[in-house]
C-alpha positions in Angstrom: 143.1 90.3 143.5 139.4 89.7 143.0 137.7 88.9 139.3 137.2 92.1 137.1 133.7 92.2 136.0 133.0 94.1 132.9 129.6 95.0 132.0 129.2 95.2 128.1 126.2 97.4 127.5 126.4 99.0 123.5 123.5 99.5 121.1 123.8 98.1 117.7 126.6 99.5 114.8 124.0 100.1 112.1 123.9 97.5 109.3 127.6 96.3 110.9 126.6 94.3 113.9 123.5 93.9 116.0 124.2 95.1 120.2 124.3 91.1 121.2 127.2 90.7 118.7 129.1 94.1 119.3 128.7 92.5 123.1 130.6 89.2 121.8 133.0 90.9 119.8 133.6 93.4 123.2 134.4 90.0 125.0 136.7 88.3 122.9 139.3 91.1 122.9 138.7 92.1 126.2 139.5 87.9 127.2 142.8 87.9 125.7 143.9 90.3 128.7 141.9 89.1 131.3 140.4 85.8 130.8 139.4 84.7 134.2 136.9 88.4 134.1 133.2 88.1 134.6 131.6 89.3 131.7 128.0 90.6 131.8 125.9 91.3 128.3 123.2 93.4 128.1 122.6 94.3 124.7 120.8 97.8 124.3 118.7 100.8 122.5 117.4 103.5 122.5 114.0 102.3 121.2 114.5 103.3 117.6 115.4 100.3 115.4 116.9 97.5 117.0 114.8 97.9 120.2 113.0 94.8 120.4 116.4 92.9 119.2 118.5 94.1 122.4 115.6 93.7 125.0 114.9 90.3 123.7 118.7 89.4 123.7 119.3 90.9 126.8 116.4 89.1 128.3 117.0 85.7 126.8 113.0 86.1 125.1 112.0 84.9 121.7 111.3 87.0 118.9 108.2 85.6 116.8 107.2 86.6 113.1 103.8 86.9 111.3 102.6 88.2 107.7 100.7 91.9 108.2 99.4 94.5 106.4 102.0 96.7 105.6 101.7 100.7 104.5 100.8 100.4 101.3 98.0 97.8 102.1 100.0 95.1 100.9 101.7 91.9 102.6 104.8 92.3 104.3 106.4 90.1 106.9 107.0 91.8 110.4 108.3 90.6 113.6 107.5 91.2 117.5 109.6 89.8 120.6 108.8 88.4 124.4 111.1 89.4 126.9 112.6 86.5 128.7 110.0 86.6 131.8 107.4 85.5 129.2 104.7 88.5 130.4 106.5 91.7 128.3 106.3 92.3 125.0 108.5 94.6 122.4 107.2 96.4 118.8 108.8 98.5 116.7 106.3 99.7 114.7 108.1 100.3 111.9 108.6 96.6 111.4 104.8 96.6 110.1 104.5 100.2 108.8 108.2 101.7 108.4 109.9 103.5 105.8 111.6 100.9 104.2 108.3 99.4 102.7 108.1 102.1 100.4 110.3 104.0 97.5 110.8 107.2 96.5 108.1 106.5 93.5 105.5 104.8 96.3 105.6 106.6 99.5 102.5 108.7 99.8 101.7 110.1 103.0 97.9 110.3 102.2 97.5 107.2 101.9 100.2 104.7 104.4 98.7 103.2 106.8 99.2 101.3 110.4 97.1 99.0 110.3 100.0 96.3 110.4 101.4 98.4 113.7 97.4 97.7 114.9 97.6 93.7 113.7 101.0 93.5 115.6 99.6 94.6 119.0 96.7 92.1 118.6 99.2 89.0 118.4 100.8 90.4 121.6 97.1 90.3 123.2 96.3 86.4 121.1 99.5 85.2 123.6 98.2 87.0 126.9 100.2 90.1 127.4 99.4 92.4 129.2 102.7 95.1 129.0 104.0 96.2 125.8 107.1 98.2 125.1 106.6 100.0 121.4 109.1 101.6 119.7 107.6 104.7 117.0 110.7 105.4 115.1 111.0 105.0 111.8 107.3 105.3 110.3 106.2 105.8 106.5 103.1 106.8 108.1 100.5 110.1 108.8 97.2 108.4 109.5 97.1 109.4 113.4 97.3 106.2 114.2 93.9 105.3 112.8 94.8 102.1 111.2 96.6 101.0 114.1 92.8 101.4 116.0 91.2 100.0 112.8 93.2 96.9 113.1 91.4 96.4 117.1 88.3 97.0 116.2 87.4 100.9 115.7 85.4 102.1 113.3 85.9 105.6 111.2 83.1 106.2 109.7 81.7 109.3 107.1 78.7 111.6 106.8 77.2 109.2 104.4 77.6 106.5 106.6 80.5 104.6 104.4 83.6 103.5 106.2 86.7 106.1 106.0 89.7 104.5 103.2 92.3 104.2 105.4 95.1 107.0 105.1 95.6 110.4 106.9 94.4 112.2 103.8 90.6 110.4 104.1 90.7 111.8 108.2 89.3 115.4 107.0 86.2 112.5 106.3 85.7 111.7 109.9 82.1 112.0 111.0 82.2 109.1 113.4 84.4 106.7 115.3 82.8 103.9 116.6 84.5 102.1 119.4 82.1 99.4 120.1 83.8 97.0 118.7 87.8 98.1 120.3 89.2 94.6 121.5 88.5 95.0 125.1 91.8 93.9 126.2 93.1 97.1 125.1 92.0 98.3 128.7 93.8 95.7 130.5 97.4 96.5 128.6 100.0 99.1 130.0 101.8 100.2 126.7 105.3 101.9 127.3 105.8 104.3 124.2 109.2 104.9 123.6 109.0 108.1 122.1 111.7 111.0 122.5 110.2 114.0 120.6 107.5 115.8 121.8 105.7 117.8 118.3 102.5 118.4 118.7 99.6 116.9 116.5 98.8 119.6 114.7 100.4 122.8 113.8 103.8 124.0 112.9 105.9 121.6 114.5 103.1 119.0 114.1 103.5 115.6 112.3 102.6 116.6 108.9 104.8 120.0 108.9 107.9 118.3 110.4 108.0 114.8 109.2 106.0 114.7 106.1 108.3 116.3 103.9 110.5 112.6 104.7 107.4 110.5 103.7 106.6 112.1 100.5 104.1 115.0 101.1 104.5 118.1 99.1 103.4 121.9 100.8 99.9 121.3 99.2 99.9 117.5 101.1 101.5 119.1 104.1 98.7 121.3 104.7 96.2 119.1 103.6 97.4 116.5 106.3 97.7 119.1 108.7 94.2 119.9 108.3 92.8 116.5 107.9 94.9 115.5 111.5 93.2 118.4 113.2 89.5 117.2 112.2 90.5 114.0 113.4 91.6 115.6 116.4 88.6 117.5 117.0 86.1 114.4 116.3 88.3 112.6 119.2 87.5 115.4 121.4 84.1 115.6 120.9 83.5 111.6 120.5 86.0 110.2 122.6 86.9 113.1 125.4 90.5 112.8 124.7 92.7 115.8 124.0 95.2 114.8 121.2 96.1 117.9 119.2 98.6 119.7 121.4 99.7 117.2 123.7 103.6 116.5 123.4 104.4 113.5 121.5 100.9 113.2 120.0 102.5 114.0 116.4 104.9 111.2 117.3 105.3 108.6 114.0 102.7 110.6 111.9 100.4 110.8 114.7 100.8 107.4 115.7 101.4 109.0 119.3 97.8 110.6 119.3 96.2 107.4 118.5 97.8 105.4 121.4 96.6 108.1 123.5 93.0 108.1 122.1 92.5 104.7 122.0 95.0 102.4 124.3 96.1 103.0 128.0 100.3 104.0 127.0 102.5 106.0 128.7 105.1 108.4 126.8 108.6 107.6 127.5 112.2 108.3 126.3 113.4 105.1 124.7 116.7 104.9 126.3 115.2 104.8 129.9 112.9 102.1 129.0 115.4 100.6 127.3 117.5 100.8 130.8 114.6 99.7 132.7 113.4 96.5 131.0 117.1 95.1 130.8 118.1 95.2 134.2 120.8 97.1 133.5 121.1 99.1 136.7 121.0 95.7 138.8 123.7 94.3 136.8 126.4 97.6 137.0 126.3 96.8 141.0 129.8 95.7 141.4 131.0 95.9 138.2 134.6 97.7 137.7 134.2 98.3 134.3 131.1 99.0 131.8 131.8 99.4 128.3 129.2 100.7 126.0 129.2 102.6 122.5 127.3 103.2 119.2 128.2 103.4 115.1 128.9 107.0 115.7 129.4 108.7 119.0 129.2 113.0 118.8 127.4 115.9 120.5 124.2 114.5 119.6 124.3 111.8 121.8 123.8 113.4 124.5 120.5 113.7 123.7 119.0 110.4 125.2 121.1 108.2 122.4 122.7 104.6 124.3 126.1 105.6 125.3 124.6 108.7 127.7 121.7 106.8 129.1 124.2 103.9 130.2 126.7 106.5 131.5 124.2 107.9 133.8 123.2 105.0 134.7 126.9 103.6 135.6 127.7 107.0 137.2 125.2 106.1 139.6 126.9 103.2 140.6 130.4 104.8 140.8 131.2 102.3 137.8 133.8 104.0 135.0 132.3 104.3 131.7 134.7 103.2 128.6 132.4 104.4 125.0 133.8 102.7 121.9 132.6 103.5 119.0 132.8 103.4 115.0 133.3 106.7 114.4 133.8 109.7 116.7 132.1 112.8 115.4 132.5 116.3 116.3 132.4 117.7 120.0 132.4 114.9 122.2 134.1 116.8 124.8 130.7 117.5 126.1 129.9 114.1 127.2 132.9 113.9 129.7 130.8 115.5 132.3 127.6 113.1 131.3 129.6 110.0 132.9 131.2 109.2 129.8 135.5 108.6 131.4 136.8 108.2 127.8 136.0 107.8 123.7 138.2 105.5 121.9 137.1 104.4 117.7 137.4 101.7 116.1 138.3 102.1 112.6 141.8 101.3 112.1 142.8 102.1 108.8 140.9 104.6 106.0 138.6 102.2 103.6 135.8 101.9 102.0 132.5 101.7 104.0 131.6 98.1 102.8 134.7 96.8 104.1 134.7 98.6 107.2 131.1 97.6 108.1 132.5 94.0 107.3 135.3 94.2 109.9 133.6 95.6 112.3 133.3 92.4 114.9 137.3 92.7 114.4 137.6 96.0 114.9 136.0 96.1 117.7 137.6 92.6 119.2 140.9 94.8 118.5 140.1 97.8 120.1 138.4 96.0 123.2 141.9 93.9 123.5 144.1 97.2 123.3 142.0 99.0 125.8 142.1 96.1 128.0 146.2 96.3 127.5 145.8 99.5 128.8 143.5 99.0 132.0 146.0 96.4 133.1 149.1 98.1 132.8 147.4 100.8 134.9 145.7 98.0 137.6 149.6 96.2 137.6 151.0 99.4 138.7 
């Protein structure tokens, strides 16, 4: 009987274990049943937090940190990665300009900025790159993107002549953008947006009416913000010929979407199948008998481009069964049985308190994983 070869693909269990360590603890139990197995890791995401983490994992890169300016203008420490073939590089933009940089008493949508986002992309271009794979979950931000394009070079400039403060509430302002001085690299870079909504700019379902609210702005700074995005929007069509309001996914990350579009070459992609792309993993499921994949919590929602589904399809492709474990298993999961999902198992073993189980979860899972494997060989014996 030939080797089994088991490809571990999971994202990470959220503040439990990152994807390259849910991949260990997937091996270790899975080794206890069938030790001479060929394991294969590829740590994933769905380009929300823990993007550049998996790919760089996966990838064997390096991850690299640097002090930038962070939402509210002050210092904070963010990090970048290069993937493993030294030419690719991975952002989440909320390491510069995320949510977690401000509180409940500091977040003000009128005034975060991502500038840091902008100072992040520049270090990719000091070290040559010229692809970059940025993840927009996660912002603090509403600026359109303006400090990113600050931070290479633009310009936003008043009727007066005096440079715009930096902030989406200071874009209702905007006389002139200057692009003289953009770092002209930018036009040499291919930026892969993972990005999986598709609100508008402007408008009802635009940035400021759908994610403001979570950054801080009240009705008056909603519509404020609105209004300000739109000028900003219009001054790009007029200054730049770029159409930015409307366009799906431009009102991605407070706008940061419509910025990439105005002033970067990026594409607009789903996370999960950039995500499945960059770490090889269709290559690696050729031949495998098993791929095992999961999340903290699997339910009806991920079907919706989460990691578990976008490693199904891709293993259903392959004619490779698809074994999700996961933390907790929420409600209606029946529906991802016909998305190549075979079967659902969780790991929790016991009720407890959610420190303790966040604590266990490399043995939980190194449980589970040895138990499933139990299982598969009774069934492969007889």
């Amino acid at each position: 009987m030939k080797k089994a070869t088991f490809v571990l693909a999971p994202d990470s269990f959220k503040e439990s274990m990152t994807a390259k360590e849910v991949c260990n603890a997937m091996e270790k139990g899975l080794r206890k049943i069938f030790p001479e197995a060929n394991y294969i890791h590829v740590p994933m995401a769905d380009g929300g937090e823990g993007t550049t983490q998996s790919l760089i994992d996966a990838t064997d890169g390096q991850m690299y940190h640097l002090n930038v300016t962070g939402p509210l203008g002050t210092t904070v420490e963010a990090s970048y990665g290069i993937m493993g073939n030294g030419e690719i590089a991975v952002i989440e933009m909320a390491s510069a300009s995320g949510i977690q940089f401000v509180t409940q008493e500091t977040k003000n949508p009128l005034v975060t900025t991502t500038y840091g986002t902008g100072e992040l992309i520049r270090a990719c271009l000091d070290k040559g790159i010229k692809k970059i794979i940025l993840g927009i979950g996660g912002s603090s931000t509403n600026d359109g993107g303006a400090g990113m394009a600050e931070a290479l070079g633009a310009r936003f400039y008043d009727a007066a002549g005096n440079t715009l403060p930096r902030g989406g509430g200071a874009l209702g302002q905007l006389y002139k953008i200057d692009i003289s001085g953009l770092d002209s690299r930018l036009s040499q870079v291919d930026i892969q947006v993972a990005c999986d909504v598709t609100n508008p700019l402007c408008g009802e379902q635009g940035a400021s009416a759908i994610f403001g609210p979570q950054k801080g702005a009240t009705p008056e700074m909603v519509a404020h913000l609105d209004s300000s995005l739109a000028h900003y929007a219009g001054v790009i069509r007029a200054q730049l010929g770029k159409e930015v309001a409307i366009t799906p996914g431009a009102g991605a990350a407070g706008g940061l979407g419509a910025g990439l579009m105005a002033f970067t070459q990026c594409t607009l992609r789903k996370g999960i199948d950039i995500v499945v792309e960059y770490s090889g993993l269709c290559d690696k499921l050729a031949g495998a008998d098993f791929c095992f994949t999961g999340e903290g919590r699997i339910d009806y929602q991920t079907k919706f481009g989460k990691t578990p589904y976008g490693v199904a399809h891709s293993a259903k492709a392959e004619g490779v069964p698809v074994i999700a474990v996961s933390g907790c298993v929420g409600d209606d999961v029946e529906a991802l049985y016909d998305e190549g999902i075979d079967t659902i198992f969780g790991i929790i073993p016991r009720a407890d308190n959610i420190e303790a189980l966040l604590k266990d979860g490399p043995l939980n899972m190194e449980r589970t994983c040895e138990n499933i494997a139990r299982l598969l060989k009774t069934a492969l014996d007889n």
